[in-house]
C-alpha positions in Angstrom: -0.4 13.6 -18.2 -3.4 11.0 -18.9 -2.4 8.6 -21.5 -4.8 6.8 -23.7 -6.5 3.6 -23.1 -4.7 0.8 -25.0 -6.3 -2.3 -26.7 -5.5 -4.0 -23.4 -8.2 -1.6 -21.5 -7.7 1.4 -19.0 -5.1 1.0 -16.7 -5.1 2.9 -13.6 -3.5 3.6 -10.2 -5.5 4.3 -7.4 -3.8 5.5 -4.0 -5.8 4.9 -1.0 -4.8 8.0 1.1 -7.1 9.4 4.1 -5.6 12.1 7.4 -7.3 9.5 9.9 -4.5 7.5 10.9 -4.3 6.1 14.4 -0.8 5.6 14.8 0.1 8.8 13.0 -2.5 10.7 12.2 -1.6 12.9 8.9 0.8 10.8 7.8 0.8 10.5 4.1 0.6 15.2 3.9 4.6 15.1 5.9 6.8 16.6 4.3 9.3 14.3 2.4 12.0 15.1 2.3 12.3 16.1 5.8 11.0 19.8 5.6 10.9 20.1 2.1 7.6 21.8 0.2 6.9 18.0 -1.3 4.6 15.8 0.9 4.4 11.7 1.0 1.6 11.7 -1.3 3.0 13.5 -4.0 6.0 11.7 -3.7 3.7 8.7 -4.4 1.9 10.4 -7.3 4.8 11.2 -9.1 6.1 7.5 -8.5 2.4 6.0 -9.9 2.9 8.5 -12.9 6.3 6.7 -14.6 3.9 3.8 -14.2 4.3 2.6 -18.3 1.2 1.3 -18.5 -1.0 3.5 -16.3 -3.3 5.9 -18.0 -4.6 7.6 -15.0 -3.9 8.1 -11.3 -6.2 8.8 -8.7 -6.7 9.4 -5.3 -9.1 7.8 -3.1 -10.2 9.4 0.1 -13.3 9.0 2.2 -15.9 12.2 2.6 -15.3 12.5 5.8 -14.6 16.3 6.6 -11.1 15.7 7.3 -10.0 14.5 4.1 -10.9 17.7 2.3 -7.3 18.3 2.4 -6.4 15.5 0.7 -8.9 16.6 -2.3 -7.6 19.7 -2.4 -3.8 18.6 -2.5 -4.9 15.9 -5.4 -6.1 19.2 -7.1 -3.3 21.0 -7.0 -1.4 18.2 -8.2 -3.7 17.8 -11.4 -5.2 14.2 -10.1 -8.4 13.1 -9.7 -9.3 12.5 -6.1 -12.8 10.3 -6.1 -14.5 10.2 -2.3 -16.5 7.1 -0.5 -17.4 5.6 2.4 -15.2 5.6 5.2 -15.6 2.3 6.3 -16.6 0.7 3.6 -13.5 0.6 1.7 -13.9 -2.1 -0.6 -16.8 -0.2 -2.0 -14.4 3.0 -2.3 -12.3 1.7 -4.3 -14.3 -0.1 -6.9 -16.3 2.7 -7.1 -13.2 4.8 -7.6 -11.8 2.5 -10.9 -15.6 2.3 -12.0 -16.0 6.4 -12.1 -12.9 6.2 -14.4 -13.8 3.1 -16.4 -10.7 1.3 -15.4 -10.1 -2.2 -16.2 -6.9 -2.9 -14.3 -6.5 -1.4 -11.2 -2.5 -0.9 -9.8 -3.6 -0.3 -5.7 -1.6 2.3 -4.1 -1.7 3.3 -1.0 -0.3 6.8 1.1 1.8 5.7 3.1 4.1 4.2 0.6 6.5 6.5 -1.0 8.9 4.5 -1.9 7.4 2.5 -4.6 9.7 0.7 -7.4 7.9 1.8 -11.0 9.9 -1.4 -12.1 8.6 -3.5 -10.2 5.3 -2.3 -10.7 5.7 -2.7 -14.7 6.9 -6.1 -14.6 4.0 -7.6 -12.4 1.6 -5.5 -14.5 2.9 -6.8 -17.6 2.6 -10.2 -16.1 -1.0 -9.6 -14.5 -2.0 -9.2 -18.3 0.2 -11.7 -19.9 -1.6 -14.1 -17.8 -4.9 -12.9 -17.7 -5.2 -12.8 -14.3 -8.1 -11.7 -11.8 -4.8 -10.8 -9.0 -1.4 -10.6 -8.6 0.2 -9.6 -5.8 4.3 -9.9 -4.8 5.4 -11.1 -1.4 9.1 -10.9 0.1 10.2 -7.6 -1.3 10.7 -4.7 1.5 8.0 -3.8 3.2 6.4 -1.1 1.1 7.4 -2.2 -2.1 5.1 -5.3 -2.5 2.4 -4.4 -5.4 -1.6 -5.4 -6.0 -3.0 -5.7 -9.0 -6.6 -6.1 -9.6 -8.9 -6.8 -12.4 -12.0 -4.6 -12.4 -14.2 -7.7 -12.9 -12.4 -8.8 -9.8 -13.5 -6.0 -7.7 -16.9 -6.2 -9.2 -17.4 -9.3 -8.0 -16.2 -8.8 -4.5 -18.5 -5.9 -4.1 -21.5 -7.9 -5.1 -20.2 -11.1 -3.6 -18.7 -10.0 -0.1 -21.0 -11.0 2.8 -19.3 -9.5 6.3 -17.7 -6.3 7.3 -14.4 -7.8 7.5 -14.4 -8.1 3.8 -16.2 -5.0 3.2 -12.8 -2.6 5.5 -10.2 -4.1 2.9 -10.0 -4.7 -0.7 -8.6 -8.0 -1.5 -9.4 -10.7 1.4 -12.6 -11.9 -0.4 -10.6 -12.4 -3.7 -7.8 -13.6 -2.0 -9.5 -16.3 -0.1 -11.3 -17.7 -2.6 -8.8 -18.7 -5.0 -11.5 -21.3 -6.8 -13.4 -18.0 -8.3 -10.7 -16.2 -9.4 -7.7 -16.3 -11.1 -4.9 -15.4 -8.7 -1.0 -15.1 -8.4 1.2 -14.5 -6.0 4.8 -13.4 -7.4 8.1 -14.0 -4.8 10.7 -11.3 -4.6 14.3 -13.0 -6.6 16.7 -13.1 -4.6 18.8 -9.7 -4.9 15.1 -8.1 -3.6 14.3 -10.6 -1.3 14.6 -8.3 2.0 10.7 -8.6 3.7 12.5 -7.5 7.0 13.4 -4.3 5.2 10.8 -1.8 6.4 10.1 0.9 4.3 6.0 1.6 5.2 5.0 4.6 6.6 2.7 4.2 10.3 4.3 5.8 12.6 7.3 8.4 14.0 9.8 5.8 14.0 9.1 4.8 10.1 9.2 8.8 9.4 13.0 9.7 10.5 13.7 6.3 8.5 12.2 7.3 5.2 13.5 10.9 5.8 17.0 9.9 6.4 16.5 7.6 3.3 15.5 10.7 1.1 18.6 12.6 2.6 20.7 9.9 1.4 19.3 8.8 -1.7 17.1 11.9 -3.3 19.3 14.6 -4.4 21.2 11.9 -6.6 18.1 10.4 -7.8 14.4 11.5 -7.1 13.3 8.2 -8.4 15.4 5.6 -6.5 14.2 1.8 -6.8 14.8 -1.0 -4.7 18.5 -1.6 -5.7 19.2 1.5 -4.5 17.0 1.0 -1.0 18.8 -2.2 -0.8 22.1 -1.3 -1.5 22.1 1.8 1.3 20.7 -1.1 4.0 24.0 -2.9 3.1 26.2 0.1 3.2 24.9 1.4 6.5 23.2 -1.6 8.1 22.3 0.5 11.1 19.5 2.0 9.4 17.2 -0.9 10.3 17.6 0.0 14.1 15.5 3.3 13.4 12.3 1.4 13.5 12.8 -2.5 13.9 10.9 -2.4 16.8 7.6 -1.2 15.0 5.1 -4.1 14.8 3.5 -4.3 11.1 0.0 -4.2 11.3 -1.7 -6.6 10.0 -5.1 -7.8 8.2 -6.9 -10.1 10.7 -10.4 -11.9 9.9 -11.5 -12.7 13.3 -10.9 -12.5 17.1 -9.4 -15.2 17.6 -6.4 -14.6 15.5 -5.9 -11.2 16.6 -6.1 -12.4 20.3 -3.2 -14.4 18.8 -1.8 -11.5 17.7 -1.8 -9.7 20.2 0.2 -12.6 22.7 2.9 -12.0 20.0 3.0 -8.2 20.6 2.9 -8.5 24.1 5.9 -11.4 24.2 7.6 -8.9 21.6 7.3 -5.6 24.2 8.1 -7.6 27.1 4.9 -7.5 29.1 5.5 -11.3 29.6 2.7 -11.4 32.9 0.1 -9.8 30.4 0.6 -12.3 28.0 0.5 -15.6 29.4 -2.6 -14.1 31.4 -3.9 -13.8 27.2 -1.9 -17.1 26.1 -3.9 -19.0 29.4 -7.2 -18.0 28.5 -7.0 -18.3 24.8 -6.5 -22.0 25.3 
């Protein structure tokens, strides 16, 4: 259902979702739970929806052939699906909240079905308490962290942004120049504070996690939240094991850090000659 714009402006969720992933291509049309009829984005749809303050979802995918899938599932869901450039994703997604006159944009993305509505209300309601340009949250599980974006924000970034870097993602140009906008960054309390918690979806490994998660948690609530996520990890601890040696991809501005990077992953997988042949000739 589309609820009406309040006084505050149009609030919307957009979920970034496309087939082209490199790790695991597909990702966000699995099946969830495991061999179920519901896939990964509709589980994230009907997540955005409880949303309180969210008048609209809507999925942004690229035109790229592939993706006609993910129009035609956002149809059959009853959300709008708006389509952009592939690589310019910045562009995408401002062009996604300005199709549907949105003044506060909650990013979403597909491969992040475990999302905490909670969560997601109380930094909303504090993104417009504060009148803020962004707020994001760091130190919650991975996957449960939330964006919020002010559509003059994004309007600016478009116009504003200068290299490609800037242009693939949505938020470096606002994040990194914290003297033109107004900016937050909200720290998980405590009982939520579990960043090593991964609960992202990029690759097989993060799959059977988040489906043995659903087997556990679903059938007693279809909505759980992050005590409930937390609470499991406690109880069966050995769930971490199931993908703790997945590396998190991460956004990188130049070649230099992810040369850096990549001496980490290489020291992380073992391949120690590999790296200090990397670590040598970076110094």
């Amino acid at each position: 259902m589309v609820k009406g714009p309040s006084s505050l402006g149009k609030v919307g969720a957009v979920i970034q979702a496309r087939t082209c992933s490199q790790r695991l291509p597909g990702k966000t049309l699995l099946s969830l739970p495991f061999d179920s009829s519901t896939s990964v984005l509709e589980q994230i749809v009907k997540r955005a929806e409880r949303i309180k303050m969210v008048n609209e979802v809507i999925v942004a995918t690229t035109n790229d052939k592939a993706d006609d899938i993910i129009e035609s599932v956002s149809n059959n869901l009853n959300i709008k699906c708006f389509r952009g450039d592939e690589h310019n994703v910045l562009s995408r997604f401002f062009c996604a909240a300005k199709k549907n006159r949105l003044d506060i944009v909650v990013r979403l993305t597909g491969d992040n079905p475990c999302i905490d509505c909670d969560i997601i209300n109380s930094i909303l309601d504090f993104h417009i308490r504060e009148k803020n340009d962004y707020t994001t949250t760091k130190g919650y599980p991975v996957g449960l962290n939330t964006e919020i974006i002010s559509f003059k924000a994004l309007e600016k970034a478009v116009i504003e942004s200068s290299t490609s870097f800037e242009r693939e993602h949505i938020t470096p140009y606002i994040y990194t120049n914290p003297d033109r906008f107004k900016i937050s960054v909200e720290r998980a309390e405590k009982e939520y504070h579990y960043p090593d918690i991964r609960l992202t979806l990029d690759t097989k490994e993060d799959y059977a996690l988040l489906c043995t998660i659903f087997d556990y948690l679903y059938c007693k609530n279809e909505f759980f939240g992050a005590k409930d996520l937390i609470k499991l990890f406690r109880d069966k601890p050995w769930l971490r094991t199931i993908n703790e040696n997945v590396v998190q991809k991460k956004v990188i501005a130049s070649l230099q850090q992810e040369l850096e990077e990549a001496v980490k992953i290489l020291d992380f997988q073992g391949l120690k000659r590999a790296k200090e042949f990397l670590a040598k000739h970076l110094k």
